[in-house]
C-alpha positions in Angstrom: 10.8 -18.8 10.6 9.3 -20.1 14.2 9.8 -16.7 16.6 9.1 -13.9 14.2 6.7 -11.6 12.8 6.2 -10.0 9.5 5.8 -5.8 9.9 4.8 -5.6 6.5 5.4 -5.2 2.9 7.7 -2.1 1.7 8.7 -0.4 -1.5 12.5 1.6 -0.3 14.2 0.8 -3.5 11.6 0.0 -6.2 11.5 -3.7 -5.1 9.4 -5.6 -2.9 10.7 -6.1 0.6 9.1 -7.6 4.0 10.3 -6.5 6.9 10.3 -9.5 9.7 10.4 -8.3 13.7 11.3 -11.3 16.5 8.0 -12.2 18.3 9.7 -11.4 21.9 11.0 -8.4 20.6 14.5 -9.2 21.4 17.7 -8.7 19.1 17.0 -6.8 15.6 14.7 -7.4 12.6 15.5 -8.4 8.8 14.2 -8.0 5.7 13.3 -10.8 3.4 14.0 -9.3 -1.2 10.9 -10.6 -2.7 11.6 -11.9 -6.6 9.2 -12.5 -8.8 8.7 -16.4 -10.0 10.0 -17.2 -6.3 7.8 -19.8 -4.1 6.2 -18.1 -1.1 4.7 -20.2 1.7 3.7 -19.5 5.3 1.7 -21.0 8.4 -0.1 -18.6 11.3 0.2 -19.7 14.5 -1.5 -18.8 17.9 -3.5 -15.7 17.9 -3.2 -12.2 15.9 -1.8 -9.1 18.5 -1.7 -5.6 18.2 1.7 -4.5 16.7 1.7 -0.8 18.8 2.3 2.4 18.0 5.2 4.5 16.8 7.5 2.0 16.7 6.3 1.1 21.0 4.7 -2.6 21.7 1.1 -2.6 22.5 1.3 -1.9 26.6 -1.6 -4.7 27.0 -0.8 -6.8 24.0 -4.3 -6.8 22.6 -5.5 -9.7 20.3 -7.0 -8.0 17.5 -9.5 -8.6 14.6 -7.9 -11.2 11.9 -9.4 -9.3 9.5 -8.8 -5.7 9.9 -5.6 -4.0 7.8 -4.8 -1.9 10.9 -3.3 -4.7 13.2 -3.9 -2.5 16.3 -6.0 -2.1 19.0 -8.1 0.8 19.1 -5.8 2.7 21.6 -2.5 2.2 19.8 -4.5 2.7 16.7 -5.5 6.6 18.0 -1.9 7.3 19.5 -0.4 6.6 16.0 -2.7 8.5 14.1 -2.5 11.1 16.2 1.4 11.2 15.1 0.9 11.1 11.2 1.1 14.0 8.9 -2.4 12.8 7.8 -3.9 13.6 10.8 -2.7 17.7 10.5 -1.7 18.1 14.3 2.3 19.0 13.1 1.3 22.0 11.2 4.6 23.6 12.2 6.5 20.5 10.4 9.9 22.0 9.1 10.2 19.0 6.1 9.4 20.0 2.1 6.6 18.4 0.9 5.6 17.2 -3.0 2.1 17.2 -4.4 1.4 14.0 -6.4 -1.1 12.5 -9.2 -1.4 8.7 -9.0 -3.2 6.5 -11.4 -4.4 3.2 -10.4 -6.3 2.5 -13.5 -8.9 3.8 -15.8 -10.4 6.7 -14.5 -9.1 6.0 -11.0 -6.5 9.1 -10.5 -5.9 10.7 -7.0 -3.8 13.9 -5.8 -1.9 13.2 -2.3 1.4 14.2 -0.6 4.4 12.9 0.9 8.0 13.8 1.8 10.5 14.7 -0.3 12.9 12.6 1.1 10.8 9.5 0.8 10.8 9.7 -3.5 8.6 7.7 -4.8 8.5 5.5 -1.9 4.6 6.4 -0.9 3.7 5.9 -4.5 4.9 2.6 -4.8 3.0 1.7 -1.2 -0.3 3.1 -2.1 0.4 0.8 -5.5 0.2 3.5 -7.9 0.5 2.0 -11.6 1.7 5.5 -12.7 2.3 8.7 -11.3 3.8 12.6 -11.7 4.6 15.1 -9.0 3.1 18.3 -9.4 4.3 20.8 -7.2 7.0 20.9 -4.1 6.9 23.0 -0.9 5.5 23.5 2.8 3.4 20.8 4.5 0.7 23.5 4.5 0.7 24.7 1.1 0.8 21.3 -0.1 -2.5 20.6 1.9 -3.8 23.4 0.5 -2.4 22.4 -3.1 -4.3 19.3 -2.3 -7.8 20.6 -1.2 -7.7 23.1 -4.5 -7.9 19.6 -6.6 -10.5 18.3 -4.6 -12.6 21.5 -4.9 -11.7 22.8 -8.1 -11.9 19.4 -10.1 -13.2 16.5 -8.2 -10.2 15.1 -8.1 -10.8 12.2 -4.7 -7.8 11.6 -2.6 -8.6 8.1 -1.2 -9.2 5.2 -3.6 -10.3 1.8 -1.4 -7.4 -0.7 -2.6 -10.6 -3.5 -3.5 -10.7 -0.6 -6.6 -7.1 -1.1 -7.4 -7.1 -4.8 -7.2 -10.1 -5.2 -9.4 -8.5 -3.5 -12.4 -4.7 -4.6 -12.3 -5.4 -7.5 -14.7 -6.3 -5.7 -17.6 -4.6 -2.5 -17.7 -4.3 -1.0 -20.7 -0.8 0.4 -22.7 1.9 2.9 -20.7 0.9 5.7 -23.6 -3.0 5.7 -22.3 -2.1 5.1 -18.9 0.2 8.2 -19.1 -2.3 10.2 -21.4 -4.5 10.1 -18.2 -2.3 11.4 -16.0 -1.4 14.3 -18.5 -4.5 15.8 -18.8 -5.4 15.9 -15.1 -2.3 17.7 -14.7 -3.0 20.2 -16.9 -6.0 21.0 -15.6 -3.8 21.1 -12.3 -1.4 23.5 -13.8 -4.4 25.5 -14.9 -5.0 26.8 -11.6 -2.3 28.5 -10.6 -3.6 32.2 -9.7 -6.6 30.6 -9.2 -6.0 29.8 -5.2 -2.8 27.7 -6.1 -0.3 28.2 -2.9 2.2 30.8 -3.5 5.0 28.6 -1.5 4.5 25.7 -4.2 6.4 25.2 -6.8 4.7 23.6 -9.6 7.0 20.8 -11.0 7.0 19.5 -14.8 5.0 16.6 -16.0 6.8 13.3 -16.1 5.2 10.3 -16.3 6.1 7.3 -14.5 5.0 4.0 -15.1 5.4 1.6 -11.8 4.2 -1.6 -13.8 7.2 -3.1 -14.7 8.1 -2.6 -11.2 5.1 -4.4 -10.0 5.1 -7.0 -12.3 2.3 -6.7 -13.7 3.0 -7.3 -17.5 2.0 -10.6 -18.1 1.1 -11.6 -14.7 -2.4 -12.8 -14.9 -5.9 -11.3 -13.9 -6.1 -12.9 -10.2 -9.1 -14.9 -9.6 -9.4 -14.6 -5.1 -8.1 -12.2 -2.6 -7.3 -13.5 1.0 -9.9 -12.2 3.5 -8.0 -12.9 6.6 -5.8 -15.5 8.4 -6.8 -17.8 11.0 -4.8 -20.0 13.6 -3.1 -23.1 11.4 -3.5 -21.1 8.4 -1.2 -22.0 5.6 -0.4 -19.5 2.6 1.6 -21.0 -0.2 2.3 -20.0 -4.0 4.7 -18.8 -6.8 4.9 -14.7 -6.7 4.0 -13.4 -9.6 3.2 -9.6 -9.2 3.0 -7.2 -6.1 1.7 -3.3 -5.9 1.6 -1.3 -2.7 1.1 -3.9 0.4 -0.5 -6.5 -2.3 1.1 -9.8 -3.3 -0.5 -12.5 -6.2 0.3 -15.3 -5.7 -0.3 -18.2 -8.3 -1.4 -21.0 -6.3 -2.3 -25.0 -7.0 -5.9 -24.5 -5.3 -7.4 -21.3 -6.3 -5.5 -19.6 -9.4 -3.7 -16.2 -8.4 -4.6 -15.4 -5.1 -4.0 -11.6 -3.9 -2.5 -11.5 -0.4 -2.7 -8.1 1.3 0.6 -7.8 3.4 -1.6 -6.0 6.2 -3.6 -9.1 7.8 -0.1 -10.7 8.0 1.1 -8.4 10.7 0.5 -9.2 14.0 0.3 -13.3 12.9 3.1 -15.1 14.0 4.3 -16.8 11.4 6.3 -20.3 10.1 7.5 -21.9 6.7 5.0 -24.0 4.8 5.2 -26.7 2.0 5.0 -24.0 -1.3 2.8 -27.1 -2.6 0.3 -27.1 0.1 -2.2 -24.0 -1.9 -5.0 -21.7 0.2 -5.8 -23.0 3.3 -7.4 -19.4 4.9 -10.4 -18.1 4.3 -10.4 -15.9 0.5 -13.6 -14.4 -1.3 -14.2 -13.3 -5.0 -11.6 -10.3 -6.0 -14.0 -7.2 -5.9 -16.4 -9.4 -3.2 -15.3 -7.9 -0.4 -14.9 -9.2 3.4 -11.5 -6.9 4.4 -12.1 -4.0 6.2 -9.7 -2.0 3.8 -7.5 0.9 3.5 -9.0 3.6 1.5 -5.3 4.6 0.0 
């Protein structure tokens, strides 16, 4: 795979996909269908760059950090948050919106947004185990939808992903995974006339369960997480599960190993013996040492 680059790990039809951009940026990119019980083995090479902003190349092609999840410098990191919905600069954005509750494990529930015309797609990138949509309408009263929760019921809308990746090996059954969904969104429901948006339209309560999806029956409590890559790097293992940008991997070195997709990009990257095991840097799952994502 000598010339290319991954761009990351995506969710557009419920399966895992990684997207792959040429290093010179010449000619178009490809996508590589991820299948669980597949062998999945890489080598970094050279240095880690800054992969731009709103789909433009980095004008100074910065090296950055190899173990931050952003993969861009701080300037192309401003102009494309700057850009997102998340930062609230396109108040005037013509688009329907849908209020979601995500459950990531026990007593790890969060209320977000996205785009109607994504689906589930955002659920399944954050890694959300289970989710229901609560309400659909303008980008504005689904921020406000979205604040109420926080207020009213303490309900967060960032969980850091080291959260997520702690619990995935021992999730409990699809009824209590579903039961905790439920009751959040009644208490949801329960607020409407109580500062709920009148441009939202509450949507009924159906739960569902991503796990199957993920792979994550049966797959294994994993044991490391990969901390970042380095020059010479190899990656190499059997795929046994993936959630949001989050591979395991069972390797011959270090049990399942979680790869987060997001200190790939940047890396240039080549095919590796799927024997050769961990040979980057990895901590303790839960130990820390990525400057991660809160989502």
């Amino acid at each position: 795979m000598s010339g290319w680059r991954c761009t990351g790990l995506r969710w557009p039809h419920g399966e895992p996909v990684l997207g792959w951009a040429r290093s010179d940026r010449s000619g178009r990119g490809r996508e590589s269908v991820l299948a669980y019980g597949k062998e999945l083995a890489f080598r970094a090479e050279g240095e880690r760059h800054c992969v731009g902003a709103r789909g433009n190349p980095c004008p100074v092609g910065a090296v950055v950090a190899e173990r931050s999840t952003g993969a861009r410098c701080a300037e192309c990191a401003r102009l494309d948050r700057a850009h997102s919905v998340a930062a609230d600069t396109i108040a005037d954005d013509p688009r329907t919106y849908r209020v979601y509750l995500a459950w990531f494990g026990p007593g790890m529930v969060k209320v977000g947004i996205t785009g109607e015309s994504r689906d589930a797609a955002r659920l399944r990138e954050q890694g959300a185990v289970v989710f229901s949509w609560l309400g659909r309408g303008p980008l504005m009263a689904a921020r406000r939808t979205e604040e109420l929760l926080r207020s009213a019921l303490g309900v967060p809308d960032r969980i850091p992903y080291a959260r997520k990746r702690a619990v995935r090996g021992e999730l409990p059954g699809a009824a209590e995974r579903a039961a905790e969904v439920e009751e959040l969104y009644g208490r949801a429901a329960a607020l409407e006339g109580a500062g709920w948006p009148e441009a939202l339209e509450r949507l009924p309560f159906v739960a569902v369960d991503h796990a199957g999806a993920f792979g994550l029956d049966g797959a294994g409590a994993a044991a490391r997480v990969v901390t970042g890559l380095v020059d010479g790097g190899v990656v190499a293992g059997r795929l046994v599960a993936a959630a949001g940008p989050d591979l395991h991997l069972e390797t011959v070195d270090e049990g399942i190993v979680v790869l987060d997709t997001r200190l790939v990009t940047g890396w240039e990257l080549v095919g590796a013996d799927p024997r050769a095991g961990t040979g980057v840097p990895t901590a303790a799952l839960g130990g820390g040492g990525v400057q991660d994502g809160l989502f």
